[in-house]
C-alpha positions as CSV (number, residue, x, y, z in Angstrom):
1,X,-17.0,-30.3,-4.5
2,X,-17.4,-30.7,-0.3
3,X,-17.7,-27.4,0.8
4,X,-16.8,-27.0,4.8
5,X,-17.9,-24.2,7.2
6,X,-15.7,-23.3,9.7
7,X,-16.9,-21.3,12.6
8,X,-14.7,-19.9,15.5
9,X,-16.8,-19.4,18.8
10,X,-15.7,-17.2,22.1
11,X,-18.5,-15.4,23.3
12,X,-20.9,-16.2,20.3
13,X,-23.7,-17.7,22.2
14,X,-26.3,-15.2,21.4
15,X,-25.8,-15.5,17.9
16,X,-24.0,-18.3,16.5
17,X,-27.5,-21.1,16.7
18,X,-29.0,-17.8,14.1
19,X,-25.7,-18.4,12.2
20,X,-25.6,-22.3,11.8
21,X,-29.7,-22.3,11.4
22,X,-29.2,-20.2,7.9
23,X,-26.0,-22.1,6.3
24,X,-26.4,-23.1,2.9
25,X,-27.8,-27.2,2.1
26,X,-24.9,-26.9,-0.2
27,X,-22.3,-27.4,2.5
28,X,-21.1,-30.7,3.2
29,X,-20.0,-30.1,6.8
30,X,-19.8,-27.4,9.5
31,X,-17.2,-27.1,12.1
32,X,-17.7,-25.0,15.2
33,X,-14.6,-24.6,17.5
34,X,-14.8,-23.3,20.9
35,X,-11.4,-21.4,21.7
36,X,-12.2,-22.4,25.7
37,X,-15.1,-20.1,25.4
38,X,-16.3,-18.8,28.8
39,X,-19.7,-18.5,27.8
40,X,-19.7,-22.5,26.9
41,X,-20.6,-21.5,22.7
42,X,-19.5,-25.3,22.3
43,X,-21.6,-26.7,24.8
44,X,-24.4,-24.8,24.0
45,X,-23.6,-26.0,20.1
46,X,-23.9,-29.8,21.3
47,X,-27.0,-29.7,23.5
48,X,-28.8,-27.7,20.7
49,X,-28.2,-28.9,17.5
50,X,-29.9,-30.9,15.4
51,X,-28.0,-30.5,12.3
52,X,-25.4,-33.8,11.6
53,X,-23.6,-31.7,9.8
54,X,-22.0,-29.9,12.8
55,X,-19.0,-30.8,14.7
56,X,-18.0,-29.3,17.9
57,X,-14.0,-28.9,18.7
58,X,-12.5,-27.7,21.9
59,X,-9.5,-25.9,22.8
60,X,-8.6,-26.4,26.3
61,X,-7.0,-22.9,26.0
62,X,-7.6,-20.1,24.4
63,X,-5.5,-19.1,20.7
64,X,-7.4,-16.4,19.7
65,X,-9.4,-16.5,16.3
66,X,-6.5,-17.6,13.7
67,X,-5.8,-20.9,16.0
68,X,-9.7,-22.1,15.9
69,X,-9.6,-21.3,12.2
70,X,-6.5,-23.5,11.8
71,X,-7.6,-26.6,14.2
72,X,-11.0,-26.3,11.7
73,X,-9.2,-26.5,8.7
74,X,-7.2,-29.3,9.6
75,X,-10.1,-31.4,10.3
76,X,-12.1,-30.3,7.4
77,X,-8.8,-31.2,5.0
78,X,-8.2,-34.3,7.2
79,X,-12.0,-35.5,6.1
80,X,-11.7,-34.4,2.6
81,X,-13.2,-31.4,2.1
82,X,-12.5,-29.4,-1.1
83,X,-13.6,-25.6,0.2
84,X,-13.1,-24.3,3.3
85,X,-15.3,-21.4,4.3
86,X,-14.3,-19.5,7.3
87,X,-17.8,-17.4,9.0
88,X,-17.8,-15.7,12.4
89,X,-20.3,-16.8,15.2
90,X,-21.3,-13.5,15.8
91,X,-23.9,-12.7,13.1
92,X,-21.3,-10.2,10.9
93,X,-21.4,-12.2,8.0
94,X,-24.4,-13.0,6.2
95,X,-24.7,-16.8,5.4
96,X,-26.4,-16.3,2.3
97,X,-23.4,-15.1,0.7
98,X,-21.6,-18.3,1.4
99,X,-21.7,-19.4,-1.9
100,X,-20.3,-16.3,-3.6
101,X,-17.1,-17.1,-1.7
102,X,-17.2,-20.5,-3.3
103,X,-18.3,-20.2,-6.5
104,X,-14.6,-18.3,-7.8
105,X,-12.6,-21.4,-6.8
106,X,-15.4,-24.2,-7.8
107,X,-15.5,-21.9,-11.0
108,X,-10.8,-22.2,-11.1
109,X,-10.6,-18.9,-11.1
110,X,-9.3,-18.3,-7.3
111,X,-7.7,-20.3,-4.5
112,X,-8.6,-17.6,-1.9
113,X,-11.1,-15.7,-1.8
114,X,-11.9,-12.9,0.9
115,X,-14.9,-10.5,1.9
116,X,-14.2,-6.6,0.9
117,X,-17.0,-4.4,2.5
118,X,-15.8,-1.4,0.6
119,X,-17.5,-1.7,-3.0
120,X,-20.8,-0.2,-2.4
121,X,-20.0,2.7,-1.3
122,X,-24.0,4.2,-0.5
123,X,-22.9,1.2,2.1
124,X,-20.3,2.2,4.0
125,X,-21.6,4.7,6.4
126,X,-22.8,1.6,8.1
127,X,-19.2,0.8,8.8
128,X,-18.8,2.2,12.5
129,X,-16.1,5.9,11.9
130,X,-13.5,4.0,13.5
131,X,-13.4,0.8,11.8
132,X,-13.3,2.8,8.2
133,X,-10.0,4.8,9.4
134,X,-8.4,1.8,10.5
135,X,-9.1,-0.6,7.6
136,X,-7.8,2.5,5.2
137,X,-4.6,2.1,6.9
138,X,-4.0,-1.7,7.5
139,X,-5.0,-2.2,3.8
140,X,-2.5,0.0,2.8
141,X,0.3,-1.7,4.6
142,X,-1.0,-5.1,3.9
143,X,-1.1,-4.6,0.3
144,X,2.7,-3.7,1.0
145,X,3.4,-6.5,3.1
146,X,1.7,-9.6,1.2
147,X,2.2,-8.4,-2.1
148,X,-1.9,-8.4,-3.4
149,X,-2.0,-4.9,-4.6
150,X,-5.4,-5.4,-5.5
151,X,-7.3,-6.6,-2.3
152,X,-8.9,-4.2,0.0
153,X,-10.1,-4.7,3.4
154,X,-7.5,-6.9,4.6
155,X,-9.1,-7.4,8.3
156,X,-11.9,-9.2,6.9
157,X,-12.6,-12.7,8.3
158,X,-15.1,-13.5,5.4
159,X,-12.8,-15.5,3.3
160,X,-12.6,-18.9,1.5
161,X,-9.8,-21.5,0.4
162,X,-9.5,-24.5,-1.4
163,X,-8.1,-27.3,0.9
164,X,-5.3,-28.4,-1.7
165,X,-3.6,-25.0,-1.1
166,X,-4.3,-24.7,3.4
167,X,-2.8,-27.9,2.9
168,X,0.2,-26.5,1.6
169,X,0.4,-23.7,3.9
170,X,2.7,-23.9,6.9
171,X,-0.3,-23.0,9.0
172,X,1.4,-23.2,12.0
173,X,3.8,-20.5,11.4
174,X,0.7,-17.9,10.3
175,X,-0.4,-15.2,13.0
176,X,-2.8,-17.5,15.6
177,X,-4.7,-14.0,17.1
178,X,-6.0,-11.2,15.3
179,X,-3.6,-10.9,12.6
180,X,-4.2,-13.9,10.7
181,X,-6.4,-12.8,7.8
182,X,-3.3,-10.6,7.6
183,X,-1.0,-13.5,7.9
184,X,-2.3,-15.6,5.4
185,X,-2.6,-13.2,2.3
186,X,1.2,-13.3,3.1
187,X,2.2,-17.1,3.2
188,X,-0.6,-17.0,0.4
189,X,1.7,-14.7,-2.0
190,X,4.7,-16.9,-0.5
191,X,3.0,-20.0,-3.0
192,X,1.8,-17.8,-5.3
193,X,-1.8,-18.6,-4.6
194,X,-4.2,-16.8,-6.7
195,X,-7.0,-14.0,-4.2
196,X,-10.2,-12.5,-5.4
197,X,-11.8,-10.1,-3.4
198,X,-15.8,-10.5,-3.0
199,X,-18.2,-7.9,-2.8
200,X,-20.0,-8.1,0.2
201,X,-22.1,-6.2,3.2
202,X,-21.2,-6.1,6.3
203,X,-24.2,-6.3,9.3
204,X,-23.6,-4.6,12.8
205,X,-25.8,-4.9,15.4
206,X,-25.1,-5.7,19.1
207,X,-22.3,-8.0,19.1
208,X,-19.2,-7.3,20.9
209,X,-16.0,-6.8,19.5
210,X,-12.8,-8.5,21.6
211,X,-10.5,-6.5,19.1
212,X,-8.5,-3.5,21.3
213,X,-6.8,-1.4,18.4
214,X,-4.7,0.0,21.4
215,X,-3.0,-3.5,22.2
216,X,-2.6,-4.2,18.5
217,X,-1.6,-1.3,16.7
218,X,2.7,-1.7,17.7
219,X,1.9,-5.4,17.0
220,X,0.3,-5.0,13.8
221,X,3.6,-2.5,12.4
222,X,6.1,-4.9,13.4
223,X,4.8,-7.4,11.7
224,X,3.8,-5.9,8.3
225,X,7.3,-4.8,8.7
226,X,8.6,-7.8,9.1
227,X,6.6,-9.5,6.8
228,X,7.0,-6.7,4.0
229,X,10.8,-7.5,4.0
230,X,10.4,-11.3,4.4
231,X,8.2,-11.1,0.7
232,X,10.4,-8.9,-1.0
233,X,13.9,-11.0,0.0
234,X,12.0,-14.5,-0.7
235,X,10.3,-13.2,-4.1
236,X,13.2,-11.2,-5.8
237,X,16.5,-12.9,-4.5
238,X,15.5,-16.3,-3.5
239,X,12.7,-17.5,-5.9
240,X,14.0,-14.8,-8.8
241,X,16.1,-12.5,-9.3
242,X,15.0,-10.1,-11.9
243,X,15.6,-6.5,-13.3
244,X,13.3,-5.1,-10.4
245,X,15.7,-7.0,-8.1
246,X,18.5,-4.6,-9.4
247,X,16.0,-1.7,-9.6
248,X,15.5,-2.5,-5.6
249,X,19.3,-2.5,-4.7
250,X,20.4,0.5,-7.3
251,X,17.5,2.9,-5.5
252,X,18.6,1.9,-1.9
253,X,21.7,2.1,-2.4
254,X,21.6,5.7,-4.1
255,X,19.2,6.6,-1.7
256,X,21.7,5.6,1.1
257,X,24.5,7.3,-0.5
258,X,22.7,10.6,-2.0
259,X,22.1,10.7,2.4
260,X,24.7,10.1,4.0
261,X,27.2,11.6,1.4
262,X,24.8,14.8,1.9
263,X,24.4,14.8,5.4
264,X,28.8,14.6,5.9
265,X,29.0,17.5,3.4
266,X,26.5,19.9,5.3
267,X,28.2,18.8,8.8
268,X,31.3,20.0,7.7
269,X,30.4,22.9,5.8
270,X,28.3,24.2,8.7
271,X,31.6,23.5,11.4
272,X,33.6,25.4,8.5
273,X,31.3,27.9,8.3
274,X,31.8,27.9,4.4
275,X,29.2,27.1,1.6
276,X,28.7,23.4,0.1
277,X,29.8,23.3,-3.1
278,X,27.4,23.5,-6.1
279,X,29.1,20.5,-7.9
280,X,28.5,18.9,-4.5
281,X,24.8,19.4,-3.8
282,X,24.4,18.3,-7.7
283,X,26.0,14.7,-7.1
284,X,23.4,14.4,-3.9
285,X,20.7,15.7,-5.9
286,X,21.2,13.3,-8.8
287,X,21.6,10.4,-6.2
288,X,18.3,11.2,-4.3
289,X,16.3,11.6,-7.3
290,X,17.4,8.4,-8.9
291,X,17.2,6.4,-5.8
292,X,13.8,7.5,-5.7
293,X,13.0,6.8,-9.3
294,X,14.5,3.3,-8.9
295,X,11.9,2.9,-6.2
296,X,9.4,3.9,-7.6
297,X,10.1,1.6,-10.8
298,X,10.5,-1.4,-8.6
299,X,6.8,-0.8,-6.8
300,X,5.3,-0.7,-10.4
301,X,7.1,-3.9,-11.2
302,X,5.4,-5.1,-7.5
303,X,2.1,-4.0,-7.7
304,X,2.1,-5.9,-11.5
305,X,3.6,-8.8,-10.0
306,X,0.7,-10.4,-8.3
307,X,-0.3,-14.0,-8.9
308,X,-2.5,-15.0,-11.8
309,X,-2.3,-18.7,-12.2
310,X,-4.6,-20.6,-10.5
311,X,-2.5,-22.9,-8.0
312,X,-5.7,-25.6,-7.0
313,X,-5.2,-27.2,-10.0
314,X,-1.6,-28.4,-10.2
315,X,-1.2,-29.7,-7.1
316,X,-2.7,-32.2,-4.6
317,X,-4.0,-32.4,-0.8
318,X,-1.1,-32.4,1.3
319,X,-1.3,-35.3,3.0
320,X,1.5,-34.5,5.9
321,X,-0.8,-32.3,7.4
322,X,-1.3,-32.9,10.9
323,X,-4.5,-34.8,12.2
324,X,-6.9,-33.3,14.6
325,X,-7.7,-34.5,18.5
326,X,-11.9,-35.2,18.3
327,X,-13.9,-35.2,20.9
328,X,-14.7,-38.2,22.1
């Protein structure tokens, strides 16, 4: 199999000639794109290198990290790569683990596979206070909102694909900034691609993080929201409709009416200044707990629900994709 590199570069320049120096002899091609760095990573890239392997894209603007990972998988599927291997310029990720990523989908067992920093745990103390907290939380939602139950640290940008399935992605419709690791584990789930987490370490030293949890935290809720509903409504009423479908509407809908019927009955009794009626608070009981248990049957039936069949190897490149502007 070709396996591609693909390297997004804003303010890399200190590290990323480190980076491309220790990639694998394995990999067929490497693809650096400069997202209109203002250092000049790209420049720097071309007047350096010495590697044919490596070709330099520019964005004339700036798309944030999910856009340079997009315009490099379009040009590593337009020249027929097979695995597409996304590593940051900035010296996080180790290249030596490159082929760890790779070797679940060469091997058919995964069409994505991502970096999860969390499984040595005598590790993790390296993981600056603030970035532990955080990943807690957005894995949580994420597994809620793409449907993996089983992947963990959903933020990180270590990952792998095979190009049949990017190729079917609607890549323009995933997140182009910070929340398009995120993104894609939902349009993954969306074609029921198959995700493997890898066990990996991450390295900190003195590069520079252009993430501001402050700017992204309302942006990152709204759209796990928002994505959390799209799954659920696509998987269980428009591609199936199953018994946790029924389990979904019976527990809202008690829930909703174990509520509201509640909230009328205390309202009144309070203006009446009379007590509710057992047989009353017995109907809203039985509705609440229900509702809940409905729920809670419906997750199970969610969290079991998570692709298994291997997607790579029933379908082909799609061609349709569009090509990418090269340098000239």
């Amino acid at each position: 199999m070709k396996i591609a590199v693909v390297i997004p570069c804003y303010k890399v320049t200190r590290h990323v000639m480190d980076v491309l120096a220790a990639i694998d002899d394995a990999v067929a091609a490497i693809y650096c794109v400069d997202d209109a760095c203002p250092d000049g990573s790209g420049a720097l890239i071309q007047a350096s290198r010495t590697d044919p392997r490596v070709t330099v894209l520019f964005h004339p603007h700036n798309r944030g990290v999910g856009g340079a990972i997009k315009t490099g998988y379009r040009a590593a599927i337009a020249d027929g790569m097979d695995i597409l291997v996304k590593v940051d310029g900035d010296g996080q990720m180790d290249p030596a683990l490159l082929m760890d990523f790779v070797a679940p989908i060469a091997d058919g067992t995964a069409d994505y596979t991502k970096g999860n920093r969390f499984w040595n745990l005598s590790h993790i103390r390296r993981m600056p206070l603030l970035r532990r907290v955080g990943n807690l939380m957005l894995s949580f939602m994420t597994k809620a909102s793409s449907g993996y139950w089983q992947v963990f640290d959903p933020t990180n940008g270590y990952t792998a694909i095979h190009a049949r399935v990017a190729s079917h992605l609607r890549l323009d419709a995933v997140s182009d900034r910070y929340f398009f690791e995120t993104d894609m584990l939902f349009r993954l789930n969306t074609i029921r691609a198959v995700v493997q987490d890898v066990a990996m370490d991450a390295r900190y030293a003195d590069e520079t993080s252009n993430l501001r949890v402050s700017r992204i935290l309302g942006e990152f809720a709204f759209k796990h929201v928002r994505n959390t509903l799209k799954r659920i409504g696509y998987n269980y009423f428009l591609r199936d409709l199953s018994i946790a479908s029924l389990e979904l509407i019976a527990g809202l809908g008690l829930l909703a009416f174990g509520s509201l019927f509640g909230l009328y009955h205390w309202i009144a009794s309070a203006s009446a200044d009379v007590t509710t009626p057992v047989g009353t608070i017995m109907i809203v009981m039985v509705a609440l707990i229900s509702g809940l248990q409905f729920l809670l049957a419906f997750t199970g039936f969610d969290i079991a629900n998570v692709p298994r069949q291997v997607l790579h190897r029933s379908i082909q490149v799609n061609r349709a994709v569009p090509p990418v502007a090269r340098p000239r």
